[in-house]
C-alpha positions as CSV (number, residue, x, y, z in Angstrom):
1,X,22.4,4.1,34.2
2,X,25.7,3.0,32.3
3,X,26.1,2.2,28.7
4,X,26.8,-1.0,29.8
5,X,23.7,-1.2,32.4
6,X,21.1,1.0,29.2
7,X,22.9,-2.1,26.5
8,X,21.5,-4.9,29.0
9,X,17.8,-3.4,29.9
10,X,17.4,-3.0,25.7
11,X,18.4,-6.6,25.3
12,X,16.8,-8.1,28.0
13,X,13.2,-6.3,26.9
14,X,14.0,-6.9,23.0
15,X,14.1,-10.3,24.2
16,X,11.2,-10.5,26.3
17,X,9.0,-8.5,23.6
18,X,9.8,-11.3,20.8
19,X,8.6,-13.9,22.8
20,X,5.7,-12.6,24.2
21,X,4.8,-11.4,21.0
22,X,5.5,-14.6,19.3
23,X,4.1,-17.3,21.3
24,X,0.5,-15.1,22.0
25,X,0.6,-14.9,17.5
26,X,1.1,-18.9,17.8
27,X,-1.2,-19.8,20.6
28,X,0.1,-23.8,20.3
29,X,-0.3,-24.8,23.7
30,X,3.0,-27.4,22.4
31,X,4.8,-24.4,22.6
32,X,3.9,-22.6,25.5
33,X,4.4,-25.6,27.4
34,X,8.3,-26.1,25.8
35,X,8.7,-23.1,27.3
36,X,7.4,-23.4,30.3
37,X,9.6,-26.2,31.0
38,X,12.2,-24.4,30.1
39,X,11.7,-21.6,32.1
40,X,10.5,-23.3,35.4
41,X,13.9,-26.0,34.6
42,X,16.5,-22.8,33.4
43,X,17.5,-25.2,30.8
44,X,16.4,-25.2,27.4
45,X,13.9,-28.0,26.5
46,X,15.9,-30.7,24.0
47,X,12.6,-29.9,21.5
48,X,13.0,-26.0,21.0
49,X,17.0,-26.2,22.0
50,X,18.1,-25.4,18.0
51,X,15.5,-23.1,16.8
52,X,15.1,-19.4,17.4
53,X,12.7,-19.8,20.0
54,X,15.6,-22.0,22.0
55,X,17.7,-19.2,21.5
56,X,15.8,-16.6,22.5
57,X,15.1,-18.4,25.5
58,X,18.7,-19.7,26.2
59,X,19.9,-15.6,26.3
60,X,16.8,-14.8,28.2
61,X,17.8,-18.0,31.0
62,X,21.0,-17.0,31.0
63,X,20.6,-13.1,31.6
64,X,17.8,-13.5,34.3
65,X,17.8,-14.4,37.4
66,X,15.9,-17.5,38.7
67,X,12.8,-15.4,40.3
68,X,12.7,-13.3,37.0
69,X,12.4,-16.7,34.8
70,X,9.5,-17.6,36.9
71,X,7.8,-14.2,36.8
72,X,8.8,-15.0,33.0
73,X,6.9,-18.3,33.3
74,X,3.6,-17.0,35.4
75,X,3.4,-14.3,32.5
76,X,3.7,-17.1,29.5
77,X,1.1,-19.3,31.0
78,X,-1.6,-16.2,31.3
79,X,-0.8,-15.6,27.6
80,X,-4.0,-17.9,26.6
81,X,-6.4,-15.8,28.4
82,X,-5.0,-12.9,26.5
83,X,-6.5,-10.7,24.0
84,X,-4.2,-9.4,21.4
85,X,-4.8,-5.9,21.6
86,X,-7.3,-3.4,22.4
87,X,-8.2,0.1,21.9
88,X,-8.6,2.4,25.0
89,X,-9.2,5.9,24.3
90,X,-6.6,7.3,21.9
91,X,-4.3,4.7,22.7
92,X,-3.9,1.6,20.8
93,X,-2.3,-1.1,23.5
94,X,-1.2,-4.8,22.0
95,X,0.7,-7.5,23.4
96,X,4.5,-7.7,22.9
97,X,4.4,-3.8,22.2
98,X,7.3,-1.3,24.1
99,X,5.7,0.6,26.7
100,X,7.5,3.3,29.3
101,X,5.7,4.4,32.8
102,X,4.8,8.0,32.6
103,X,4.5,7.8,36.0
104,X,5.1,6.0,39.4
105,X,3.0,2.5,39.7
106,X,3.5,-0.6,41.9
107,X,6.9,-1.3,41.9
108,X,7.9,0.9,38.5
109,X,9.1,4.0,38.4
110,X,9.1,6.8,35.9
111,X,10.5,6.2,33.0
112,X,11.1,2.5,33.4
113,X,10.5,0.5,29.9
114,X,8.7,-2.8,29.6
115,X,6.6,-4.9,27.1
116,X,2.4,-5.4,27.0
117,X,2.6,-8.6,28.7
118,X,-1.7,-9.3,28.5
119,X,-4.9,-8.3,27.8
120,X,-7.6,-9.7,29.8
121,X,-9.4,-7.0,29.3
122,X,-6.9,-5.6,32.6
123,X,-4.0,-4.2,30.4
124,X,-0.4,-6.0,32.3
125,X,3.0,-5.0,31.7
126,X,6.8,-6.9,32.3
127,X,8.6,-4.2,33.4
128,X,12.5,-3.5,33.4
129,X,13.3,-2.2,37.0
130,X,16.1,-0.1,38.6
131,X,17.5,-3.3,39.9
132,X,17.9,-5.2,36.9
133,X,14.7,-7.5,37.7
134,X,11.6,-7.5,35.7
135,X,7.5,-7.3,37.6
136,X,4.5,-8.4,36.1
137,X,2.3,-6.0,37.4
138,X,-1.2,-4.5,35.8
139,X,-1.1,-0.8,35.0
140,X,-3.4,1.9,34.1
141,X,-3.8,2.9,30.1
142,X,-2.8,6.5,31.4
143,X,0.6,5.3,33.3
144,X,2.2,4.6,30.3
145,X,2.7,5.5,26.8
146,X,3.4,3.3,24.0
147,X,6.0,2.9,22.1
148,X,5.3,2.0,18.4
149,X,8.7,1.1,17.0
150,X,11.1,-1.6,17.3
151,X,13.7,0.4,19.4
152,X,13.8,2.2,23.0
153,X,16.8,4.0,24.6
């Protein structure tokens, strides 16, 4: 993967991983549904457009590609059902928290990063793949391994 390609992944998941995180510590259905909008419209709701949120969003609409804002979507609207974290084993697993596939699952391959997406009590992941999309997809506590820290390669 380039520099320029490894810069994009990190920004794109930094992204994702603040949102997530935020909007599951807020639980206002006002905002999940600003977002939403936003996401299902790829335009910034007038309502969130100058706040952080609104930014976050506007880099995360204009750095995805339409199917990836509504995977983006699908993922924010299970975020009510969601736990927000859980302990399984020796692993401690919480939503919003950097995560990288250990091994092959679904559509993610080894060593692919993503964020906790949900915890219902099925553990879910948005993953960064090979082709510069993201997947929702549920994964196994021992396909991945956390990482706890605000940074990943």
């Amino acid at each position: 993967m380039s520099a320029v390609a490894t810069d994009q992944r990190r920004k794109i998941l930094h992204h994702l991983k603040a949102l997530v995180w935020c909007l599951h510590q807020m639980q206002t259905r006002y905002d999940l549904n600003l977002v939403m909008y936003s996401l299902d419209h790829h335009e910034i709701h007038p309502e969130i457009r100058d706040s952080n949120l609104g930014d976050n969003l506007a880099y995360l609409i204009d750095h995805l590609e339409p199917e990836d804002q509504t995977r983006l979507s699908e993922t924010v609207r299970r975020l009510p059902e969601s736990i927000g974290s859980m302990d399984i084993m020796d692993n401690h697993f919480e939503v919003g928290h950097y995560l990288q596939a250990k091994r092959r699952f679904g559509p993610v391959a080894e060593g692919h990063y993503g964020i906790i997406a949900s915890i219902t009590p099925q553990l879910r992941g948005l993953f960064y793949l090979e082709d510069g999309h993201i997947a929702n997809v549920p994964f196994d506590p021992s396909a991945v391994r956390c990482i706890f820290g605000t940074y990943i390669v």
